[in-house]
N, C-alpha and C positions, 0 to 999 in steps of 0.2 A: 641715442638709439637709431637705429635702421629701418628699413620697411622694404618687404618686397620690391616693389619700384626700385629705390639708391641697390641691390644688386643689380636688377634687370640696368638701370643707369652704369655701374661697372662695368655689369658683361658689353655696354657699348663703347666706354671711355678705352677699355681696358681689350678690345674683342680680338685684338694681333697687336705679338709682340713681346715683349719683356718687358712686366709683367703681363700674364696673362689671364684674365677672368673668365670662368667658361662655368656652365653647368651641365650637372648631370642627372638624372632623372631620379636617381637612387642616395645619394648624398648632397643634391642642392649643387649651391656655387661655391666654387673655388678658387683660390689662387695659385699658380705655379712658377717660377720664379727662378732661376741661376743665383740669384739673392736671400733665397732663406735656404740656410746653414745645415747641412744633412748630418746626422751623427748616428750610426746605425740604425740606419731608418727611419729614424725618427726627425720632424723637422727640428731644429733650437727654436724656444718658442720664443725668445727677446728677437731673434733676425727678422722670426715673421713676425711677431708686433711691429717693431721698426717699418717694417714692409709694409703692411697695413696700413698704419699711421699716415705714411707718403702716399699712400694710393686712398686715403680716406683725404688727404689734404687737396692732391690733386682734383678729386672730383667736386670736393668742395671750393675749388675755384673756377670750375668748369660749368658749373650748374648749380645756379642760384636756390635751388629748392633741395639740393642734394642733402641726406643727413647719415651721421658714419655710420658704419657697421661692425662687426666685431668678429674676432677669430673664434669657431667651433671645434675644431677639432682636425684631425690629420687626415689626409684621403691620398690615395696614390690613384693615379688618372691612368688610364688604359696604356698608355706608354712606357706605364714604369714610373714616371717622374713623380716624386714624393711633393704633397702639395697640401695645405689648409683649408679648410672649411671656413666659407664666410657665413656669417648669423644676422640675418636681419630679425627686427622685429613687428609683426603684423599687426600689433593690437591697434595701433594709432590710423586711423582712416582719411588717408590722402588722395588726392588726383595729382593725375597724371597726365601733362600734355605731353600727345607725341607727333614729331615733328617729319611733316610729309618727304617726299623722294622727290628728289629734285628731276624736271623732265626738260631736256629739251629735243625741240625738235620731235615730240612726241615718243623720244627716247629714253627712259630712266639713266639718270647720268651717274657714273660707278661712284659708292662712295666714298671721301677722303679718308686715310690711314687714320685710328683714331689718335688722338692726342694725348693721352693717359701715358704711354711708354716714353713719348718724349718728353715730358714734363721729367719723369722719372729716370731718364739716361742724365737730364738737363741736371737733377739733382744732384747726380754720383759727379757729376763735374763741378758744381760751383755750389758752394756752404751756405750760401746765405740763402740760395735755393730749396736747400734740403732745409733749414731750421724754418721756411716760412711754409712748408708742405707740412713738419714734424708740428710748428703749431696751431697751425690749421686741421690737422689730422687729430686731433683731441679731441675724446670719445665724447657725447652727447653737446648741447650748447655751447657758442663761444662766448666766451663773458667778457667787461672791458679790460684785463686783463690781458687774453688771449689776442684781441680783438688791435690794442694798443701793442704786443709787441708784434705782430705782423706787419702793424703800419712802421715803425720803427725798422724793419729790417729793409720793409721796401723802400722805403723813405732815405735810408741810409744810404741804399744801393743806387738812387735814380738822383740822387743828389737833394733832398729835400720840397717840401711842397710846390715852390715855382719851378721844377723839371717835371712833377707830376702836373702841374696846369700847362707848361706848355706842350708835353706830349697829348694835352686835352684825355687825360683818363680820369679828373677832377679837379676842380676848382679850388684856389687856395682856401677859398670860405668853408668848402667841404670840407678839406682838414681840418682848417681852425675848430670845427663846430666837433669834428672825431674828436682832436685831442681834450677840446674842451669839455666836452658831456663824460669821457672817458677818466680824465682825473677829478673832477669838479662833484662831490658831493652836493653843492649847494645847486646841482643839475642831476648827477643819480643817485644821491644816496649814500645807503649801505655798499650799493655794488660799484660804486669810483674806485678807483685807485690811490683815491686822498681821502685821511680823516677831513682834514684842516687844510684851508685856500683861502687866501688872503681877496677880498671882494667878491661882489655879490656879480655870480654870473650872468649877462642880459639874454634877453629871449632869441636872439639872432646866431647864437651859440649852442644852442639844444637840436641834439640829436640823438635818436631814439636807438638801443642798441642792436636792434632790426634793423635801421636802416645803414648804422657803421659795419655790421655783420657782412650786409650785401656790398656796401663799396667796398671792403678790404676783399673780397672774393674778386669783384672787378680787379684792385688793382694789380692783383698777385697773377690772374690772370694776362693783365696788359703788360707787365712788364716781365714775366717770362715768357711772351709771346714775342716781345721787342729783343730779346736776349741776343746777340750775337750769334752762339753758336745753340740757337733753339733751331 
């Protein structure tokens, strides 16, 4: 689920560009897009899920606290342009840090283009891109599951664990400890990826799936940030 905040976080990730996150007084926030699929007016509701999803993936690698949101309903923005309603939900009671204006020189210094639309142009170019956004973008918690195939795409992509220690985005121990805690019931459980693993997993291998949540957010972050043509 969502929370006021991860919109107000949209409308920043998301605040110019394609996609665009904006609100409006009378219908909340929205998204607008060249990307979801017009059919007599109506948006197709699979292109704006799809769209969603990535723009739910992206901010969940952008912001460690971010939690997705969900499509409402259709809205047309004062332009004309046919656009969706995003839904967050308010009952969960969070804070919110927000991060000061940069001054120099006693000057508020303009802020950077946000990062949300390049993630997202970065997708429509490179696959492996779009499938670590599409499963990262999976509505409420990510489970070891989810969690394991974003490392797997990234891991695939950067050349496995020692290309991620030497770009310093995590340690190969770090990994070890993901994929371990991730398949190893005799480390999660019900919620591993394995009934049955041959030895008993040692304590220097446990990792909580809070803390694998936040590194795969890092790493999908660091390496579409390192991306070529990011």
């Amino acid at each position: 689920m969502g929370h006021d905040f991860d919109l107000e976080t949209l409308s920043e990730l998301f605040g110019a560009g394609d996609p665009l996150v904006a609100h409006d007084q009378l219908n909340g926030y929205y998204v607008e897009s060249l990307g979801i699929v017009v059919s007599g007016g109506q948006p197709d509701v699979s292109s704006a899920e799809a769209l969603v999803k990535r723009v739910n993936g992206a901010a969940r690698a952008l912001d460690p606290a971010f939690q997705t949101v969900q499509l409402r309903g259709r809205y047309t923005s004062p332009d004309g342009t046919t656009s969706v309603v995003l839904l967050g939900d308010t009952a969960a009671m969070r804070d919110k840090a927000t991060a000061g204006a940069v001054v120099i020189d006693g000057v508020p210094a303009p802020a950077p283009p946000p990062k949300g639309p390049r993630y997202l142009k970065l997708a429509q170019q490179d696959p492996d891109v779009a499938d670590a956004l599409r499963v990262l973008g999976q509505p409420g918690p990510l489970d070891w599951y989810d969690i394991y195939k974003t490392w797997e795409i990234v891991g695939n992509a950067i050349g496995g664990p020692k290309q991620v220690a030497a770009h310093g985005w995590a340690t190969e121990a770090d990994i070890n400890r993901l994929t371990a805690s991730a398949n190893h019931p005799g480390i999660s459980g019900d919620d591993a990826r394995h009934a049955r693993m041959k030895g008993n997993p040692g304590q220097n291998l446990t990792m909580t799936m809070e803390e694998a949540d936040s590194l795969v957010r890092r790493l999908v972050a660091n390496w579409i940030e390192s991306h070529p043509s990011y």
